[in-house]
C-alpha positions as CSV (number, residue, x, y, z in Angstrom):
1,X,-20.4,-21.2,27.4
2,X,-21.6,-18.6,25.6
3,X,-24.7,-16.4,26.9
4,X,-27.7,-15.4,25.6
5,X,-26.8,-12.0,23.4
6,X,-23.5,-13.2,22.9
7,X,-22.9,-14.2,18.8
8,X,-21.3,-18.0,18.6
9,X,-17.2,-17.8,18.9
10,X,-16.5,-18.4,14.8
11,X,-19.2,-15.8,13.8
12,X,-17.5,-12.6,12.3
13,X,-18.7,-9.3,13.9
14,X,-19.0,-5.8,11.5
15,X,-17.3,-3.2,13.2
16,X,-18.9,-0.6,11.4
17,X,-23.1,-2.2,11.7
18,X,-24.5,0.8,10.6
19,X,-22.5,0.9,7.4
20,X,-21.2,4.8,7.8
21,X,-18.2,6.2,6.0
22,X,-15.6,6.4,8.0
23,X,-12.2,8.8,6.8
24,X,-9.7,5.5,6.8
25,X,-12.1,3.8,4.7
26,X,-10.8,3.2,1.2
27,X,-12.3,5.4,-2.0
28,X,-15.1,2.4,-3.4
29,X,-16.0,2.2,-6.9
30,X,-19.6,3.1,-8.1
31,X,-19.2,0.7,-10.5
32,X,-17.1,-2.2,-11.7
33,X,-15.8,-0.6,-14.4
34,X,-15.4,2.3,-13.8
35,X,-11.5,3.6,-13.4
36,X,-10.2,3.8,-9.9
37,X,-10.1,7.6,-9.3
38,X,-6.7,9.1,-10.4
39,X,-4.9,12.0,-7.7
40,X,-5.5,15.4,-8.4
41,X,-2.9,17.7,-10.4
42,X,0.0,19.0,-8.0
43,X,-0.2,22.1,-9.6
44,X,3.2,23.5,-10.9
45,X,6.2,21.1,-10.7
46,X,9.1,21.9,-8.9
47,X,12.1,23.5,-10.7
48,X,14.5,20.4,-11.8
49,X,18.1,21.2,-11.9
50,X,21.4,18.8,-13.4
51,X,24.7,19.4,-11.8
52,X,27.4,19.0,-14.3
53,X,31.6,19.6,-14.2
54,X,34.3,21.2,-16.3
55,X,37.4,19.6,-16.2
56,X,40.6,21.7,-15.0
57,X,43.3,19.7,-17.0
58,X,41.5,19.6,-20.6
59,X,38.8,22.4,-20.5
60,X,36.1,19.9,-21.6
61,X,32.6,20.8,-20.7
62,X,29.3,19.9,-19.7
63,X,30.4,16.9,-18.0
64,X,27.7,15.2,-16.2
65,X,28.1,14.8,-12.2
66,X,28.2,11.0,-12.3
67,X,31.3,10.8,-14.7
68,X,33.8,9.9,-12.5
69,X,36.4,11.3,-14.9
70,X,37.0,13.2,-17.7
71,X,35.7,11.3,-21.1
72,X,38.6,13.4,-23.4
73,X,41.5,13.1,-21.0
74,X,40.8,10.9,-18.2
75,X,41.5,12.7,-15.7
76,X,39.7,12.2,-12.3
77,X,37.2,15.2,-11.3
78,X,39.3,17.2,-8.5
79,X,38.3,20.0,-5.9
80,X,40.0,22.4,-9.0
81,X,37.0,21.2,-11.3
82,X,34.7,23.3,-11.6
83,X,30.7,22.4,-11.1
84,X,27.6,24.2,-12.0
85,X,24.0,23.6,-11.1
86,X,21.9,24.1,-14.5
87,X,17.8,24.9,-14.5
88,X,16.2,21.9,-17.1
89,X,12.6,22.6,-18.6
């Protein structure tokens, strides 16, 4: 049995009553249609880089990392291949 301050068993209880922000509270809307607010700007983006091979028994360049072989002869990239790591705007 339930005393007498105590609210009934099914009744939900607010854990924040007073209605206070708390920090993990979720970012709420002024209005409905208003967007949802966007991150700010990182600031300068990291350098980006593409790793590509030359291949040893052709000469062919500019081979991109994830070609297993060689597109002109075939031939498989070896530890005689050499790679580069390129800069990209």
């Amino acid at each position: 049995m339930s005393q007498k301050g105590d609210p009934p068993p099914y009744q939900l209880v607010d854990p924040n009553p007073r209605g206070k922000k708390r920090k993990d509270d979720p970012p709420v809307n002024k209005r409905k249609d208003d967007p949802p607010p966007s991150r700010p700007p990182k600031g300068k983006k990291g350098k980006r880089y593409v790793h590509i091979w030359h291949c040893c028994a052709c000469g062919k360049a500019s081979i991109g990392i994830l070609v297993e072989s060689c597109p002109d002869c075939s031939v498989s990239r070896c530890p005689y291949c050499r790679t580069e790591k390129i800069r990209v705007q």
